[in-house]
N, C-alpha and C positions, 0 to 999 in steps of 0.2 A: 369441573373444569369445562370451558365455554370447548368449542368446536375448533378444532384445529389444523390446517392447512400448511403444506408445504408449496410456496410457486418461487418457482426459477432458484431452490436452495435455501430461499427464507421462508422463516417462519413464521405463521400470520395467526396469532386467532381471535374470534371475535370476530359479528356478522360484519360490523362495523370497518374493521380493520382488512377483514378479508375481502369484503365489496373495494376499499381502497387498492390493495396489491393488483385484485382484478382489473378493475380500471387503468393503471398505469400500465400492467402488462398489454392489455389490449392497445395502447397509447405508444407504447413502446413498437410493437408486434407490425405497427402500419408503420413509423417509421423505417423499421428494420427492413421492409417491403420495397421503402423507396431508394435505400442508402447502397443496393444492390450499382443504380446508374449513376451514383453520385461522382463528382470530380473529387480530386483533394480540397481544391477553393470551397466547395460544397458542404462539404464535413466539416471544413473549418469551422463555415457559417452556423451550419446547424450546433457545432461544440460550442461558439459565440452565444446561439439561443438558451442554449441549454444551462451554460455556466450563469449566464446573465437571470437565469429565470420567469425570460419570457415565456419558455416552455414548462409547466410546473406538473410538477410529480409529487404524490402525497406521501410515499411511503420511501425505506430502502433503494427498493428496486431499479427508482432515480436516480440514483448516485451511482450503485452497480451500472446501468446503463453508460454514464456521462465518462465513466473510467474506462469504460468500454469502449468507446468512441475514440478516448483520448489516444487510449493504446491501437487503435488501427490507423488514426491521423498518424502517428511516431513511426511507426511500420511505413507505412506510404512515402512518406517524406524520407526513411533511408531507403528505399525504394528509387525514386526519384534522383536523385542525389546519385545513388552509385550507376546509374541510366545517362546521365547528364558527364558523369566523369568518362563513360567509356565513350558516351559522342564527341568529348573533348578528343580524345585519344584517338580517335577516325580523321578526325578533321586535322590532327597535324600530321599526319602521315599519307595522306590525299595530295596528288601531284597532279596539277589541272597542265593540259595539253594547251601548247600554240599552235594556233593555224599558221601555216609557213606560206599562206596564199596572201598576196599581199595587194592592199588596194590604194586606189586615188589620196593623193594628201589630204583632201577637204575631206572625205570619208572617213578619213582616219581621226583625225582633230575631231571631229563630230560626234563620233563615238566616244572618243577619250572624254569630250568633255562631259557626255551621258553620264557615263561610269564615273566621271568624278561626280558631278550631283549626288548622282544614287548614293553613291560610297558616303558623299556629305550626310544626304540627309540618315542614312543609317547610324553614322557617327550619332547625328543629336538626334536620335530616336536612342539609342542604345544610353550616352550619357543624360537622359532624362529616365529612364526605365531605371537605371543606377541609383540615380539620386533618389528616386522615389524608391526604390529598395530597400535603400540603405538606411535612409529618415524611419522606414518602419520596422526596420531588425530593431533602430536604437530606441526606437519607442516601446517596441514591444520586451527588449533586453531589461528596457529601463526601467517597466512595468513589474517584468517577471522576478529581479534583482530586491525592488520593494517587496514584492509579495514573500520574496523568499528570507529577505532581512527580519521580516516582520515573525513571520513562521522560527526563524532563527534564535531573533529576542524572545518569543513564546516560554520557547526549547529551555535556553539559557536562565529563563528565570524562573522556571519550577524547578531546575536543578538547583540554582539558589537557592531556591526554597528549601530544597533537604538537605544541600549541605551546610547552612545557616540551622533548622535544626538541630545536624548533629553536633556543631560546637556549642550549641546552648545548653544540648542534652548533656555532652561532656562538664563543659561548668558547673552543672547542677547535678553532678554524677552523685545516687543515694536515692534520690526523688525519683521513686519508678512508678508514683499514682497515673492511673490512665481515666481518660474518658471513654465510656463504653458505651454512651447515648447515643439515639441514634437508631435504625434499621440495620440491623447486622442478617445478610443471607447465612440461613440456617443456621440460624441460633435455636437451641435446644434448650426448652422452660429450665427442665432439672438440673440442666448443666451451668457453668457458670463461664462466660467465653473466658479467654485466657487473657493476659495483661498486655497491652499494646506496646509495641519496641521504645523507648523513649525520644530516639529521634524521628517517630510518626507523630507523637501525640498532637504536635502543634498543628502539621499537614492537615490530622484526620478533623484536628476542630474546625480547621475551614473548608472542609468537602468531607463528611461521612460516609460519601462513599468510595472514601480514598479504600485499597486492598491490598497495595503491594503496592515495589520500587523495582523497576529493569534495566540495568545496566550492561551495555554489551559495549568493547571495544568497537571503535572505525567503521560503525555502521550508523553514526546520525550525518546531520547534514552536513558538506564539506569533505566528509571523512572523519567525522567529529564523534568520540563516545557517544553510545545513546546511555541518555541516563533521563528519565521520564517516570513518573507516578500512572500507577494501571488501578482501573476502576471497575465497579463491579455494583450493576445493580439489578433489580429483575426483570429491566425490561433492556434486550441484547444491541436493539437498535436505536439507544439514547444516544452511546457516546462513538456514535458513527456520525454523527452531524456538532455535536457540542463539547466544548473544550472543562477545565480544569473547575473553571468558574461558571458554569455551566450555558455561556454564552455562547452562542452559535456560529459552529468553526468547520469550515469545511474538511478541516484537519482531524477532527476528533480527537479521542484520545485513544489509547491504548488500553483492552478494558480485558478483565475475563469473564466468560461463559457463565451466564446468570447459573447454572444447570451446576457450577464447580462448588465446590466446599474448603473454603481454607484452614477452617477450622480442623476439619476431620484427621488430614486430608483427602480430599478427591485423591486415588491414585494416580489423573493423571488433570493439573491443571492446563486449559487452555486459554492463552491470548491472545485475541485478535486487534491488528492494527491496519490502518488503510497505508495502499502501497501511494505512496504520494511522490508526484514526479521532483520536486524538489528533493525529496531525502529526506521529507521528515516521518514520525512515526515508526511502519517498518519500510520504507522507500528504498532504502540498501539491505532488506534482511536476506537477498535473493544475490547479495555476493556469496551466499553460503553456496550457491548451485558451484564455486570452484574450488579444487579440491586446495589448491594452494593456499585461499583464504582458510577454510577450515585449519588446515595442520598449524597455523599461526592464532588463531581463534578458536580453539577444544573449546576452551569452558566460555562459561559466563555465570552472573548473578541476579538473583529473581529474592526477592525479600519479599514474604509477606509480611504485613503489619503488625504480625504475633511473632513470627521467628526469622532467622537471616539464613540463606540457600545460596549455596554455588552447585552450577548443572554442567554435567558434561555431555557433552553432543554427540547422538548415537545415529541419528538420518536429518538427512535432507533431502526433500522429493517435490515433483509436479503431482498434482493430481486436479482433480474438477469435481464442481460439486455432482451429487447424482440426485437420479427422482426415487420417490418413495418404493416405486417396485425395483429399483436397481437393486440387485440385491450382495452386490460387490463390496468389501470394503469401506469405510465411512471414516476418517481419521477424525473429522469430528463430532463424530458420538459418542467417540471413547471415551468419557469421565469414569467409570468405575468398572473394573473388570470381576467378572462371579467365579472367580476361583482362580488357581494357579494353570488350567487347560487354557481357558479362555484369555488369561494376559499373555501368555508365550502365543498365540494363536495372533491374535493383535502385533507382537512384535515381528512376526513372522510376514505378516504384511506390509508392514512397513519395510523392514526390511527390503524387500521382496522389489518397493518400488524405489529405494535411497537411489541416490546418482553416485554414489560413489559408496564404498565399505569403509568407516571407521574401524571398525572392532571392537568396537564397544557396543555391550549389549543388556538388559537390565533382566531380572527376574522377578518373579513374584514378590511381591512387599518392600520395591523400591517405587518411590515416587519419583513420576514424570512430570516435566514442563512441556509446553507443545505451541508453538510461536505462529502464528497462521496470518496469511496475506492475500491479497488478489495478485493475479499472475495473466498477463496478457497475451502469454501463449496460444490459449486454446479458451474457447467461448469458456465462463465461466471458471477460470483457471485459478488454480490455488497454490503457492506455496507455502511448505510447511519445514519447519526446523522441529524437531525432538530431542528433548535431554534427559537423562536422568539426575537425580541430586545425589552427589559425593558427598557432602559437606553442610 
């Protein structure tokens, strides 16, 4: 195994690949330098360069960065905003005083007609500052509306996809040949993988690296189920920049931990998805931070491509990634625990950090789900959902 490096929570190896991470961090590091003096207009700009790709990054790290940004412009601007409401709220409760000294008629007319100029030209400075305001919310709404329609249709037509599947697989109910061609992660010579669900087979022939199906109530875009195909190959940082069709989507997809085993299983699969300000992916999976949603949302459903799984939700928590000598808790390290001390010792962590008590709690030789996101709290911020399987 080539040389292997942790920077900023990813994992790099290879001189090749780690020379890359290094450079952007370094790329990153001077930006970070200057964004200390920035204005908001400022950050815009640079979020403008960055989306645009006039600023280029060769690795992950870029992306983490550019989300990063995005979520301190979002912070700012409700910032801004609630600063602007309370100068509202000064200014109508401000009682300006009359001078009761009173002067020559031509002085008075003189002045009056000052302040009416002024008052004019303020008038058409304000309703031009308007105009132009206003042109660019509707452009930039108009923009953001496509992008999100587009993101929308994505969404809606890999769900087509499976559930056009399952009624074919229903018609032809009997027929359970599968295709097993292909790179299957940890596939064992002597064993023989297991037979693929029948409404995957058609999905996995047009992406092998299809691994599973995630379906969760009122958390895709809109408010809309997420129902999305999760992918899985050996290298963790593909389907962080590439969509279904393996075209390049700033969306990605929803993939699990090259490191998991669905064959086995891993005791505890993880899936990560990017927190996308739209909603898509997991962009609503951080409704779980309220307990209200939960009590309405316990379970949900995680189908790997050999068996079908409903999970019941045990934590929700903030945490961030750490460096290699932190020597604190890792939520995602956890794919397989070495005994029954060691997996209650894990839950106990978790635990330890949930925002709220379910009551629900797993023990040795139950399999976990583990739903993981960027979280714009805190530098490097994660959230994460954990389930176990009932069903």
């Amino acid at each position: 195994m080539g040389k292997i490096v942790i920077i900023e929570g990813r994992k790099f190896e290879g001189d090749k690949e780690i020379a890359a991470a290094n450079a952007d961090k370094a790329a990153i590091d001077r930006i970070k330098a200057s964004m200390d003096n920035m204005s908001l207009s400022d950050l815009k700009l640079l979020s403008k360069k960055l989306h645009s790709g006039r600023i280029n990054f060769g690795t992950v790290l870029g992306q983490d960065f550019i989300e990063e940004v995005d979520g301190i412009i979002s912070k700012m601007e409700r910032k801004e905003k609630a600063a602007e409401e309370k100068q509202d709220l000064r200014v109508n409760v401000k009682r300006t005083t009359v001078k009761k000294t009173l002067k020559p008629d031509e002085e008075l007319d003189a002045q009056a007609r000052k302040i009416l100029e002024q008052q004019e030209r303020t008038r058409k400075f304000i309703l031009f500052a308007s105009l132009f305001v206003a042109t660019a919310c509707i452009l930039y709404i108009a923009i953001y509306n496509i992008t999100k329609q587009r993101s929308a249709s994505t969404t809606d037509l890999l769900a087509n996809l499976r559930d056009q599947a399952v009624n074919e697989s229903n018609q032809s109910a009997g027929n359970n040949g599968s295709d097993n061609s292909g790179t299957i992660i940890h596939y064992v010579d002597e064993e023989e993988a297991p037979d693929i669900l029948p409404e995957y087979i058609d999905i996995y022939n047009k992406n092998k690296r299809l691994i599973g199906w995630l379906e969760i109530a009122d958390i895709g875009i809109n408010g809309a189920d997420l129902s999305l195909p999760v992918m899985q190959t050996v290298d963790n940082e593909y389907y962080l920049t590439h969509g279904f069709n393996q075209e390049n989507d700033k969306n990605g997809c929803i993939f699990m931990d090259c490191n998991c085993d669905a064959i086995k299983p891993s005791d505890n699969l993880i899936l990560y998805g990017h927190h996308m300000m739209s909603g898509n992916m997991f962009g609503n999976l951080v409704k779980y931070e309220d307990y209200n949603f939960y009590l309405t949302h316990k379970t949900f459903k995680f189908d790997t491509i050999y068996e079908h799984g409903e999970y019941e939700v045990m934590f929700a928590f903030r945490t961030s990634l750490k460096t290699d000598d932190d020597i604190s808790f890792k939520y995602y390290q956890f794919i397989d625990a070495n005994g029954a001390e060691e997996f209650n010792s894990y839950m106990n962590e978790m635990a330890s950090m949930a925002l709220y008590d379910t009551g629900v709690r797993a023990v040795w030789g139950d399999h976990l789900v583990t739903l993981s996101t960027c979280d714009y709290e805190e530098k490097n911020g994660r959230f994460a959902v954990v389930a176990r399987k009932i069903n």
